[in-house]
N, C-alpha and C positions, 0 to 999 in steps of 0.2 A: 511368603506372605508380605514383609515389610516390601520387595520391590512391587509386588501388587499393590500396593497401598501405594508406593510412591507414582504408580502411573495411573493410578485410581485420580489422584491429585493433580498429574499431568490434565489429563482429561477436564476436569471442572475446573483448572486457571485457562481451559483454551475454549469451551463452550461458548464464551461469551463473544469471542471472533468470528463463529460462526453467521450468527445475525449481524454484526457490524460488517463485515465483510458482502453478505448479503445488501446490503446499502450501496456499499463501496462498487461493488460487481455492477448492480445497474447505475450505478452515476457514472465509473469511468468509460461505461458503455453507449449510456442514454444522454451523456449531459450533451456533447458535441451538437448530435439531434435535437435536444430542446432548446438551445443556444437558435439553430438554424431556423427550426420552427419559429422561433421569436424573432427573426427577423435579421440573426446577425449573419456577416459576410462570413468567410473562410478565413480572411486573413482577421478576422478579430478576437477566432477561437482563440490560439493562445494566451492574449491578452483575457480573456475574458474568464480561461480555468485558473487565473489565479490567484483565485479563495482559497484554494486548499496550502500549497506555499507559504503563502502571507501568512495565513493564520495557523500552520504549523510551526512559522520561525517565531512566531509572538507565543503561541501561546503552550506549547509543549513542555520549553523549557525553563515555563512562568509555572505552570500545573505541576510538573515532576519533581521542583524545588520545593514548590509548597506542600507537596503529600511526603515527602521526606521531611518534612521538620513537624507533621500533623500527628496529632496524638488524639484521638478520641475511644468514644468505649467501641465504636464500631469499627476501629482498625485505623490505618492510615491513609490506604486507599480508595478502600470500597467507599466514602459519602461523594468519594472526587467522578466515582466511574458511576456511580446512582442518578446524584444530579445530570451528569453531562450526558446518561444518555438518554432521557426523560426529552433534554431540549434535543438530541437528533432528533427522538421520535416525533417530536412536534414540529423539526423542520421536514422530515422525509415525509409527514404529510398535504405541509403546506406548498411545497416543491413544483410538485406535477399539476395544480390548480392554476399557475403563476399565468395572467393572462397578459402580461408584458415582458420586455426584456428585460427590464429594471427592476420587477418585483421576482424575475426568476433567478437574478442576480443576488437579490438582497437577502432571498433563503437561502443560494448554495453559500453565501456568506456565513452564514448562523449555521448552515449542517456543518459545513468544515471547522468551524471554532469548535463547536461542540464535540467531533469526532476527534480532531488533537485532543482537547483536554480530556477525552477519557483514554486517550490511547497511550499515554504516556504511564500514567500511574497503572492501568492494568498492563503495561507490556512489565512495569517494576516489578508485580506480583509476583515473577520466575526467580527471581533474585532474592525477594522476601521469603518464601514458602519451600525455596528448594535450595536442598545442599550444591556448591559448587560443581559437585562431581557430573549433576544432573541435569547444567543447564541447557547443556545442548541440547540434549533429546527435551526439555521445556520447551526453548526456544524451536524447534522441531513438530514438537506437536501442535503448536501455536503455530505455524505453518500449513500443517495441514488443516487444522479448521479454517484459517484463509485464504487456502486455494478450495476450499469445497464450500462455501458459505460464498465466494467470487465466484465459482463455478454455475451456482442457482442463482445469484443474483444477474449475470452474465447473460443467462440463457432465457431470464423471465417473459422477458417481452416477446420471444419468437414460439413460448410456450404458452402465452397468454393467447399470442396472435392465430395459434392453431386451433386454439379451445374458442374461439370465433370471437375474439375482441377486436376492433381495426388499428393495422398498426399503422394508416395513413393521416400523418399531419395536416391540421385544417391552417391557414395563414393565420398566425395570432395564437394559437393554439398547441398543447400537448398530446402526439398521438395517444386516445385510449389507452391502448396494451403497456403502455409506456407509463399511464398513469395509474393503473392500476398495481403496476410492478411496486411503486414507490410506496402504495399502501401499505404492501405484502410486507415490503421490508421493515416498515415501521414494527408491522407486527412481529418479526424476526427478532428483531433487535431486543423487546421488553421481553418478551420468552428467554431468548441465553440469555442476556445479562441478566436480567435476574438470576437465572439457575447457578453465575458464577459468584451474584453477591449473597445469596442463600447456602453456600454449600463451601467455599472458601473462606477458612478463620485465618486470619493475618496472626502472625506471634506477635504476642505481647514486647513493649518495647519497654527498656526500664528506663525508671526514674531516677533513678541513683546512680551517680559516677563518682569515684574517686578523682581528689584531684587532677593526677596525672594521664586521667582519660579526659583531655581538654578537649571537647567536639569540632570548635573551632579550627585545631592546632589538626586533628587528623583529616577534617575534610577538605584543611588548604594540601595536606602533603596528597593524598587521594587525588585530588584534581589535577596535579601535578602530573600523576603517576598515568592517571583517564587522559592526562594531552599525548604523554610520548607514546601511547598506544595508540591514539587516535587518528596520527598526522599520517602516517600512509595509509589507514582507513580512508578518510578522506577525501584522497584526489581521486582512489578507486569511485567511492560511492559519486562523484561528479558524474563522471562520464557514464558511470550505470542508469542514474536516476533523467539524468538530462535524456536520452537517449529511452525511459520509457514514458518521460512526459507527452516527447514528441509522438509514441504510438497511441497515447491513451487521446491526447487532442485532435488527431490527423488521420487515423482509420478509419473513421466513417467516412469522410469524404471523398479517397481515396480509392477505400475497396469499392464503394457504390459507384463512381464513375468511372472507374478501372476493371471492373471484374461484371456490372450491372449497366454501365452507361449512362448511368442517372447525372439530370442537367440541372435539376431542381429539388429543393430538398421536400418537398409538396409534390412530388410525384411517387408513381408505387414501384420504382426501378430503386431510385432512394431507400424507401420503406423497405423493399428488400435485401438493399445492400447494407442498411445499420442493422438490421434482422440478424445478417449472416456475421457482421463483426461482431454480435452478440457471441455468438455460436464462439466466434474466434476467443475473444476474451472470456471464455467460458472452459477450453478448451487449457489455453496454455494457466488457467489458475486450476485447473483439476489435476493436468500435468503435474503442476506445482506440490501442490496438496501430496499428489502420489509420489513424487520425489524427496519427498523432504523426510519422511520414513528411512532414504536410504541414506540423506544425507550424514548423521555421525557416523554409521562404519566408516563409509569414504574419507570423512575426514580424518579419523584413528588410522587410515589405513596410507593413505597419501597425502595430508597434511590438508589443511584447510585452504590455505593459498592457492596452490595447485589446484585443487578441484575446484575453486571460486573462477580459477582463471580460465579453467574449461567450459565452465557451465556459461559465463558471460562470450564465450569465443561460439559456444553453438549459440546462444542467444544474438549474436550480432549478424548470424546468417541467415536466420529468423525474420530479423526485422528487415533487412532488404530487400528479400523476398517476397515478403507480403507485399511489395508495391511494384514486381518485377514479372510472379511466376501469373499464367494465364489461366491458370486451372483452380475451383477451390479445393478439387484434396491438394493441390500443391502447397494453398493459403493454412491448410489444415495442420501438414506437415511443419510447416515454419512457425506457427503457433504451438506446435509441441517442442521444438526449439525453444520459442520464446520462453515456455514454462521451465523448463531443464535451469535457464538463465535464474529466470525471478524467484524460485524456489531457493536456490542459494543466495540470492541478493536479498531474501528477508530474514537470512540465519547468519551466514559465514560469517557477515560486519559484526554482528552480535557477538559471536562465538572468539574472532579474534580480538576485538577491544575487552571484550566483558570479564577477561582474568583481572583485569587492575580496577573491578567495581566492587563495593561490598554493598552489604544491603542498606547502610546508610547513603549511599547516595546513588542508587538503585534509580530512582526517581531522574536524579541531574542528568546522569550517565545517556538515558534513552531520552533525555531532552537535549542535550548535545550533537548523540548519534542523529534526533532529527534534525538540523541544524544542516547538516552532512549532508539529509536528505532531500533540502526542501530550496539550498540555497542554488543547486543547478538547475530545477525547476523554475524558480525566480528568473533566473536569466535566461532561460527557454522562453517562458511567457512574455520577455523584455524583450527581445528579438528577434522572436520566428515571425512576428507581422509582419512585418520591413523586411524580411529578408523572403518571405513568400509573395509580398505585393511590388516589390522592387526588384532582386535579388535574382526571383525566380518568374516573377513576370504572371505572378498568380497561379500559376503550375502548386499542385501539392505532393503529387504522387515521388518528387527526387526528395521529400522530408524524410521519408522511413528508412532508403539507401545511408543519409545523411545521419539516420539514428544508430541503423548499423555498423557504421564507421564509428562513433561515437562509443557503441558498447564494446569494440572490438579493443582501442585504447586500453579500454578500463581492465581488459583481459590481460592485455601486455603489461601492464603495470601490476595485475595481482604476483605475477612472477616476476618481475625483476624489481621493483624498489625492498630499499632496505629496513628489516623493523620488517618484514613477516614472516609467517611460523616456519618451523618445519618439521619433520614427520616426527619430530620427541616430545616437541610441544604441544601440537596436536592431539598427540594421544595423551 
């Protein structure tokens, strides 16, 4: 009974990923597309996805400090994850209306501030509500409503476009199906979160300390403790995350002119090939979702590291593929690679820093870990212009080769740098 209860709990701290996730699914699938719709080049994408970076490094580790020192009657998290997703839902409205480049820009600016700030303090929740023992499979099932809330979000628009909405972009313009997805999701989003801020009670924090519980004094030694766990976290999370900015920015253009032929993004060879990268990114997040179920055995059973360094070594054969193999069940297959990857890249980092976190600073911890996440991004976005319009002479299709190489690093380094677990501490 008490472990039913305790995964009864699991379940309602993860519902609420499922509609942000749904957000997340069609923007890292549709933004590229309504970026192009508006008028931008290829070589601007990078430069142009990076709202989400920016305002995950500002603002994560700005939210997850302040809901760790917040004291109200409604808990410490839940008014931070209320507000913040109130303004997604009001940017994932306003998103797909944007009849310029510049106002399509200045929403995904306002969705992605908003989606850090609440991502932060609801990712603390696992830390706050669950005993130690438990956080992996937390951190776990909060994986799988992210790969299946990315899975519908992913897929919306080629399921829109079937049900007879057009998925063909007008100049100036959001395809339809495309703009209707962003509705859906709005709607996604106020359904779970609410369900997680209705049905998850935060424990009471006290008010009383004895001297010698000086807060100050324990969360300078804590952060200390969150660094030396951190530093080989770290350079892994680089080369993971850099390596899937580059697939979330450079698959539509890519698969559509490589697998579809598409010369314009206003044509319906286009419209077919971001369609189908839907499908893709729908695919390796349901993978995802499905893998993460098996992720703690594995790690009880062969240590976290190991299996981190596996899951990113199929992951980097994944992503090369997609820009190599000439078939789509081949695109198919490498996206179920991809997911094997991203399913441990949304747990293991967690799972191996998160021993040196307590619930006070639960909050900082996953505003750091973003930090981790957001600054290879930064410098993806800072460099793949110049380096596809210069570099590569405008060519895109050698970005995803160049992603793979990138994830595969991040594999060799899960097993060899020093400071990670092994099969005693894992379990």
């Amino acid at each position: 009974m008490r472990l039913q209860r305790r995964r009864l709990k699991g379940f309602d701290l993860s519902v609420g990923y499922f509609g942000l996730q749904i957000a997340f699914g069609i923007q890292s699938a549709s933004l590229s597309r309504v970026f192009q719709g508006l008028g931008a080049s290829v070589d601007q994408l990078a430069l142009l996805w990076l709202a989400g970076p920016v305002t995950g490094l500002l603002v994560q580790p700005v939210v997850g400090a302040l809901s760790d020192r917040a004291s109200t009657r409604f808990g410490r998290r839940r008014p931070y994850i209320l507000l913040s997703a109130l303004v997604v839902i009001a940017a994932l409205a306003t998103l797909p209306l944007a009849a310029s480049l510049v106002v399509a820009v200045a929403a995904i600016w306002v969705l992605e501030a908003a989606m850090n700030a609440l991502h932060a303090p609801y990712r603390a929740l696992v830390a706050d509500t669950l005993p130690p023992e438990d956080h992996a499979g937390g951190y776990a099932m909060q994986t799988v409503f992210i790969g299946l809330g990315a899975l519908a979000g992913a897929c919306a628009p080629i399921l829109l476009a079937w049900g007879g909405w057009s998925n063909v972009a007008q100049p100036g313009q959001t395809a339809p199906s495309v703009r209707v997805a962003f509705v859906a999701a709005a709607i996604a989003v106020a359904l779970s979160v609410g369900w997680t801020v209705a049905r998850v009670r935060e424990p009471a924090v006290s008010a009383t300390r004895g001297p010698e519980d000086d807060p100050g004094r324990h969360r300078r030694a804590e952060i200390v403790l969150l660094w030396q766990a951190l530093r080989p976290v770290a350079a892994i999370q680089f080369f993971s995350w850099f390596g899937l900015y580059l697939l979330w920015v450079y698959a539509t253009p890519v698969v559509a002119a490589q697998l579809y032929g598409a010369t314009s993004p206003f044509d319906t060879a286009y419209a077919r090939g971001a369609d189908f990268v839907g499908v893709l990114f729908g695919t390796y997040n349901g993978v995802a979702g499905m893998c993460a179920f098996l992720l703690p055995g594995l790690f009880r059973r062969f240590g976290v590291a190991r299996v981190h360094g596996a899951a990113l070594a199929a992951g980097a054969l994944g992503l090369a593929g997609l820009a190599v193999l000439p078939l789509a069940s081949g695109l198919v297959a490498c996206a179920v690679l991809i997911g094997i990857a991203y399913a441990s890249i949304l747990s293991a980092p967690f799972v191996l820093a998160g021993r040196a976190v307590s619930s006070a600073t639960a909050g900082t911890f996953i505003g750091v870990m973003n930090i981790f996440i957001v600054v290879p991004q930064l410098v993806a976005g800072l460099t793949m212009g110049w380096i596809v319009a210069h570099a590569l002479g405008g060519m895109v299709w050698p970005v995803l080769p160049l992603a793979g190489g990138l994830m595969a690093i991040g594999a060799v380094l899960s097993v060899v740098l020093p400071g990670m677990d092994d099969r005693r501490r894992a379990a």
